[in-house]
C-alpha positions in Angstrom: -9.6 22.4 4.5 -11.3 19.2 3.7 -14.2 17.6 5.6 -13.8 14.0 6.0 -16.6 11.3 8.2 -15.4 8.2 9.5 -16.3 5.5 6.7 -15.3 2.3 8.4 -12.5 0.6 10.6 -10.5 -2.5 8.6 -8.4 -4.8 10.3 -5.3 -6.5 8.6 -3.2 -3.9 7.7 0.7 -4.1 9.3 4.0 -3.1 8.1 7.6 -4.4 8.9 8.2 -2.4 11.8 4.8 -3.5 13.5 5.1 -7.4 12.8 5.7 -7.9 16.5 3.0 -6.1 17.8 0.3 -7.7 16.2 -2.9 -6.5 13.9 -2.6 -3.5 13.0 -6.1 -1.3 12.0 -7.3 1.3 9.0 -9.2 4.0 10.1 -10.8 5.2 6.9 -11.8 8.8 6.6 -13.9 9.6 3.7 -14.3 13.2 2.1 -17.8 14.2 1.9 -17.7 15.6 -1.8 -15.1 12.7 -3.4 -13.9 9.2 -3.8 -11.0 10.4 -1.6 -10.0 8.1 1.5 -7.7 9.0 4.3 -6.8 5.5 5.8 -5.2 6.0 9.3 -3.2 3.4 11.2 -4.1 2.8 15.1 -3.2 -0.2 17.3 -5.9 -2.8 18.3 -6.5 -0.6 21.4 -6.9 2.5 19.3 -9.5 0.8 17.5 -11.7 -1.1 19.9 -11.9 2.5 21.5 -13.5 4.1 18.2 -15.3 0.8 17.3 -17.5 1.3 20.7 -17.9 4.9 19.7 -19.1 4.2 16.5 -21.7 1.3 18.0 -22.3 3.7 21.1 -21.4 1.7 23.6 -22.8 2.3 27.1 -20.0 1.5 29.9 -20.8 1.9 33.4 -17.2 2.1 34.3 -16.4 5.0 31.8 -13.3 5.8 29.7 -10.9 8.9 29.7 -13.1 10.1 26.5 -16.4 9.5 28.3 -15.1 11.2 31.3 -13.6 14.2 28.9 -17.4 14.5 27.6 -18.8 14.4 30.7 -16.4 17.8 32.3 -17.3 19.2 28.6 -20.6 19.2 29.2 -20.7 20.3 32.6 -18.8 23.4 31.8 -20.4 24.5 28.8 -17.5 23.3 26.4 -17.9 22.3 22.6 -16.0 20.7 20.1 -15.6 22.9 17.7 -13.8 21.1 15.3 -11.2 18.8 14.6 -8.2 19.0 12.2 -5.7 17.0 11.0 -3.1 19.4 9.8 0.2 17.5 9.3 2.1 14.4 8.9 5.5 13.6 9.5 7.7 9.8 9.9 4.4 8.0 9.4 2.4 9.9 12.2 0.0 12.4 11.4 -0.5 15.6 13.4 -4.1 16.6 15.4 -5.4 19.7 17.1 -8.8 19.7 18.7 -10.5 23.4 19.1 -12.7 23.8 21.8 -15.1 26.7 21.8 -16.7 28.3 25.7 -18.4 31.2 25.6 -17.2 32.2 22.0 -13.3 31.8 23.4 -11.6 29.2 21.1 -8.8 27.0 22.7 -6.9 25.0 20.2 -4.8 21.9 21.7 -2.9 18.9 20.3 -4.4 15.6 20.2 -3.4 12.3 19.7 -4.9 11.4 15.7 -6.8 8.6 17.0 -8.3 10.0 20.3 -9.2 13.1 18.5 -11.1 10.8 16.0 -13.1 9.1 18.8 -14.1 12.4 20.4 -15.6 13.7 17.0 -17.3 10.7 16.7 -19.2 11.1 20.3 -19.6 14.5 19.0 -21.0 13.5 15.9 -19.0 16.5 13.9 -16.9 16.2 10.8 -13.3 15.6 11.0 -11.4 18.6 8.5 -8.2 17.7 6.7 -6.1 19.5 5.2 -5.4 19.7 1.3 -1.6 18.6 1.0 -1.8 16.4 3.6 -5.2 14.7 2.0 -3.7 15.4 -1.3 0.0 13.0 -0.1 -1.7 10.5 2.1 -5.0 10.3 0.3 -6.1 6.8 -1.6 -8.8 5.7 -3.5 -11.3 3.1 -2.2 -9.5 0.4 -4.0 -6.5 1.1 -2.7 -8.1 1.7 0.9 -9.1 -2.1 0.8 -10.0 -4.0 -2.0 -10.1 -7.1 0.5 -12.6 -5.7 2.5 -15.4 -7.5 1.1 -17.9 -5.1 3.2 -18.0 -1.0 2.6 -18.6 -0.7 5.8 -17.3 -2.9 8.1 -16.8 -2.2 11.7 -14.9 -5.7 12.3 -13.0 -5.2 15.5 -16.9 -5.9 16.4 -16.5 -9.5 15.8 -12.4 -10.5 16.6 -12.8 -12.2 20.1 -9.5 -11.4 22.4 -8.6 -14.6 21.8 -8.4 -14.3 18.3 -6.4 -10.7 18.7 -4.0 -12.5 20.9 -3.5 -15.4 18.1 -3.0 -12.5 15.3 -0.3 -11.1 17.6 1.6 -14.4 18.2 1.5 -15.2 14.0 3.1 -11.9 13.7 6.1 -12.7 16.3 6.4 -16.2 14.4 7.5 -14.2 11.3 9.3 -12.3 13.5 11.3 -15.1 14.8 11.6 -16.7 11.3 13.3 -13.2 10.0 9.4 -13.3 7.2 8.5 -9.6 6.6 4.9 -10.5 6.3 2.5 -12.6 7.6 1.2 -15.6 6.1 -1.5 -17.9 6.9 1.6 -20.7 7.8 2.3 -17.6 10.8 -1.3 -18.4 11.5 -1.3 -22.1 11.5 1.9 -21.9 13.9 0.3 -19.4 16.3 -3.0 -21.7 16.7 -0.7 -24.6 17.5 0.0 -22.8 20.6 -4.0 -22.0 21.0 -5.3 -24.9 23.8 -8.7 -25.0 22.5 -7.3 -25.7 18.7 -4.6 -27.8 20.0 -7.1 -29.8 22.0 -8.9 -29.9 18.5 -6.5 -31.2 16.9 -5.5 -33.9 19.5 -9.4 -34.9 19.0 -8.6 -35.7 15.6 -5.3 -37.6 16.2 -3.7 -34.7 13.9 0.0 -34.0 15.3 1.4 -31.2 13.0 5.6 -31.4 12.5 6.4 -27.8 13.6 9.6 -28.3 11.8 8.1 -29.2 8.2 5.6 -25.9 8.9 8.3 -23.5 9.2 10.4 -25.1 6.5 7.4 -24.3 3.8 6.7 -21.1 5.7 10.5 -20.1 4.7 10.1 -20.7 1.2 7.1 -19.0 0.8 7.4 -16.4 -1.9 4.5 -13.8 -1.4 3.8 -11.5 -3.6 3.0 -8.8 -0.8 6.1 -7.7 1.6 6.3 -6.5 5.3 2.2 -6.9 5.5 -0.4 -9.5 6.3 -0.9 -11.5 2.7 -3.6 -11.7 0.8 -4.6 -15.0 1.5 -4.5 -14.1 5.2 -6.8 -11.1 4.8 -9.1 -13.7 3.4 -8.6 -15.9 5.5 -9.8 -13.3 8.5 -12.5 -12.1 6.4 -13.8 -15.7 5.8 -13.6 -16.6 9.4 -15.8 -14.1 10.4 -18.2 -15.8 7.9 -17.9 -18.8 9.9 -18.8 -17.3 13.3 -22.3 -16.1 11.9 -22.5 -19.4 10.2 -22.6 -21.1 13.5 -25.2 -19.1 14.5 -24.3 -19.4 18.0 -21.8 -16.1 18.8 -20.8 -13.0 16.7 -17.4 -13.2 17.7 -14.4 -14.4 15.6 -12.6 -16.9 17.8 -9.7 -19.4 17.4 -11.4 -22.3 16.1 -13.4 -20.1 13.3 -9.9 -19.2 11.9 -9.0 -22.8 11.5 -12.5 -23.3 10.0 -11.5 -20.7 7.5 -7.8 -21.8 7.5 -8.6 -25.9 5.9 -11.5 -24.4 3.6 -9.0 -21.7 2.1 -6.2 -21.3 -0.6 -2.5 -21.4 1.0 0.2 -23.1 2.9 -1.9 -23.5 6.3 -4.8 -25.0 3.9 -2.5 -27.4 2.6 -0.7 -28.6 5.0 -4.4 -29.5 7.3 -5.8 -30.9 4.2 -2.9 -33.3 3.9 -3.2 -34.3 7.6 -6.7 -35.0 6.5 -8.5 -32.4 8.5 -11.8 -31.5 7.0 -14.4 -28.6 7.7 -16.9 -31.2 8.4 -14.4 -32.9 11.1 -13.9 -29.8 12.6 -17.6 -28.6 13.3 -17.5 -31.8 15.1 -15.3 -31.3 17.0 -16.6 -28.1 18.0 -19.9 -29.6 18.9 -18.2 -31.9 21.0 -16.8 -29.4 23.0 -19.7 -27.7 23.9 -21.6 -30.9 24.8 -18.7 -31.5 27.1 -18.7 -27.8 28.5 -22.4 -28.3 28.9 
């Protein structure tokens, strides 16, 4: 049995069976004595839940894990320990032991809830070998795109911006892509008012014909996954929220600041319209002198 701590939660990760249901997160496990990862898909929900965990979030209006701490406590219950002891048609398999009065009482779990709990608990999650030793990766492989160790960046993705990732994902869906490229992106913030009212601002009227036409012929190297050039171009616009000063959450506009300073069909295609970081900070700032 292996004794793994959470490490960090990654967004961007998605394979051909999830393109219509949007981002997709890593959950990376880390084993305390090696380089060994364990990275462990959840759905945005999944991971907002074990984000506010790992923050320690205070809600007054408490969750089904709060309220499962809260009857643990009251009865005298502990976590004993968690273990992840199988995996099976890409799922992997949890029990939770819980330990009153020296009486153990094992019980399955759902992977990610069972992660969450031994988070609020603050104890070790235990793996073990041959499933570590099948599913396990090196931090390279983990995520040599996440830029930061430890990145906890469902933190800064606005719902907005959630919601966006999710309509790029049925775009490829819809143009039979098995990944999603930063042209998914460009199409999906078309249908974004605040970057469509952007764009009107700058007399810029994108041809959602010529868009998917070069989104078509695009040759990634990566298949049924997010592309590179769209994990950097997430990771970038995060880089231009905090450059703005003004909010620590990843929103719509931020992506198409990323998208017209970055590598890739979406970048092109603004650049040739002439649309220019500086013209877009603009606009922003326009915006905000109008909602003030």
């Amino acid at each position: 049995m292996i004794e793994m701590l959470v490490d960090s939660l990654r967004a961007g990760f998605m394979d051909s069976s999830s393109i219509s249901r949007g981002t997709l997160y890593n959950v990376l496990l880390k084993d305390k004595t090696s380089d060994r990862y364990l990275p462990i898909v959840v759905g945005s929900t999944q991971a907002n839940l074990i984000s506010s965990k790992i923050r320690n979030d205070y809600s007054e209006r408490p969750d089904l894990l709060d309220l499962l701490n809260t009857v643990m406590t009251k009865f005298g219950i502990e976590l004993e320990k968690v273990v992840i002891y199988g995996y099976e048609d890409d799922s992997f398999f949890t029990k939770i032991i819980l330990n009153k009065g020296g009486i153990r009482y094992p019980f399955e779990a759902r992977t990610s809830d069972a992660i969450s709990l031994s988070i609020s608990k603050l104890i070790p999650v235990n793996v073990e070998e041959d499933v570590l030793e099948k599913n396990g990766v090196t931090l390279d492989d983990a995520g040599a795109h996440a830029e930061k160790p430890y990145y906890q960046i469902v933190r800064y993705i606005a719902d907005t911006t959630q919601e966006l990732l999710k309509i790029a994902g049925l775009e490829s869906k819809r143009l039979n892509n098995g990944f999603v490229g930063t042209g998914h992106l460009l199409l999906a913030l078309m249908k974004e008012n605040s970057v469509s009212t952007m764009l009107t601002g700058l007399e810029v009227h994108l041809d959602v014909k010529n868009i998917e036409a070069l989104v078509a012929n695009e040759s990634p190297v990566e298949e049924s996954s997010l592309t590179t050039a769209t994990k950097d171009l997430i990771q970038s616009s995060i880089d231009k929220a905090f450059a703005l000063s003004d909010t620590h959450r990843v929103r719509p506009e931020h992506i198409l600041m990323a998208m017209v300073s970055s590598e890739g069909v979406a970048g092109d295609i603004l650049r040739k319209y002439g649309v220019t970081l500086e013209k877009i900070y603009f606009q922003i700032l326009r915006q905000k002198q109008v909602l003030a």
